[in-house]
C-alpha distance (Angstrom), angle and dihedral (degrees) to the residues before:
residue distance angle dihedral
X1 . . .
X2 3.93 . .
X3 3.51 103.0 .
X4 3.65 102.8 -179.8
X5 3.88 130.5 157.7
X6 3.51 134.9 -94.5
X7 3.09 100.4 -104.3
X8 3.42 94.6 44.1
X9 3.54 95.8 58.4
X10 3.64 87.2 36.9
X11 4.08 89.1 60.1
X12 3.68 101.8 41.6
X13 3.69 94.3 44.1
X14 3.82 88.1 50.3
X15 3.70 100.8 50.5
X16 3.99 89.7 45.6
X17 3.54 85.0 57.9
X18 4.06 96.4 44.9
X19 3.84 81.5 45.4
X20 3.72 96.3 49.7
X21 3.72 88.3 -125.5
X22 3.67 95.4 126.6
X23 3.95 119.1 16.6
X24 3.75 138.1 -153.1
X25 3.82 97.0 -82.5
X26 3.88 87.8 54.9
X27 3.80 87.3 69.3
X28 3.73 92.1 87.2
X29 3.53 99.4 42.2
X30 4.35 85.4 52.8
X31 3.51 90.5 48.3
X32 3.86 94.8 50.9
X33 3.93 91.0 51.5
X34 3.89 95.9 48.5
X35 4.09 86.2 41.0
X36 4.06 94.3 51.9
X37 3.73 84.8 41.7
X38 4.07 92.4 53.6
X39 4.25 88.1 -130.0
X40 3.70 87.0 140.9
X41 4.01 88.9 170.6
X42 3.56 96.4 55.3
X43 3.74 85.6 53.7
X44 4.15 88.8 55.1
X45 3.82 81.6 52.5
X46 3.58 101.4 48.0
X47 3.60 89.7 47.8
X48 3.20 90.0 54.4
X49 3.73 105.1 51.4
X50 4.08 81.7 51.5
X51 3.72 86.7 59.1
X52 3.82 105.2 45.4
X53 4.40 90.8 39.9
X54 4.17 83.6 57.2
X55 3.85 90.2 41.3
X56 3.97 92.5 48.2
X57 3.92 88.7 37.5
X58 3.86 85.8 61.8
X59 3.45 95.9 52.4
X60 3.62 96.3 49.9
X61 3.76 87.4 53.9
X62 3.73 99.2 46.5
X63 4.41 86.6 46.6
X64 3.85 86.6 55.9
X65 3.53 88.0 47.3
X66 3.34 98.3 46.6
X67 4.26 98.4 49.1
């Protein structure tokens, strides 16, 4: 059992991403462990992460657009 915070999970899955460590496929797999591992609030940070990298990953792409 892991247990961490939000915001931990929300961090470390984040900088993986930004890191290309972990990718968006791995999502599922991430979500699966924390699941079978009942660590419901990593999941919410996970998520999360998923949702701000795609958010900041649009902005990029509409600023390179854009100049």
């Amino acid at each position: 059992m892991s247990y961490l915070t939000k915001k931990e999970c929300y961090d470390d899955v984040l900088k993986s991403l930004k890191l290309n460590i972990i990718s968006y496929p791995d999502k599922e797999l991430l979500l699966k462990y924390y699941e079978e591992d009942e660590d419901y609030i990593c999941c919410q940070g996970v998520l999360e992460a998923y949702n701000d990298y795609e958010k900041q990953l649009l902005l990029w792409s509409y600023k390179k657009l854009r100049s």
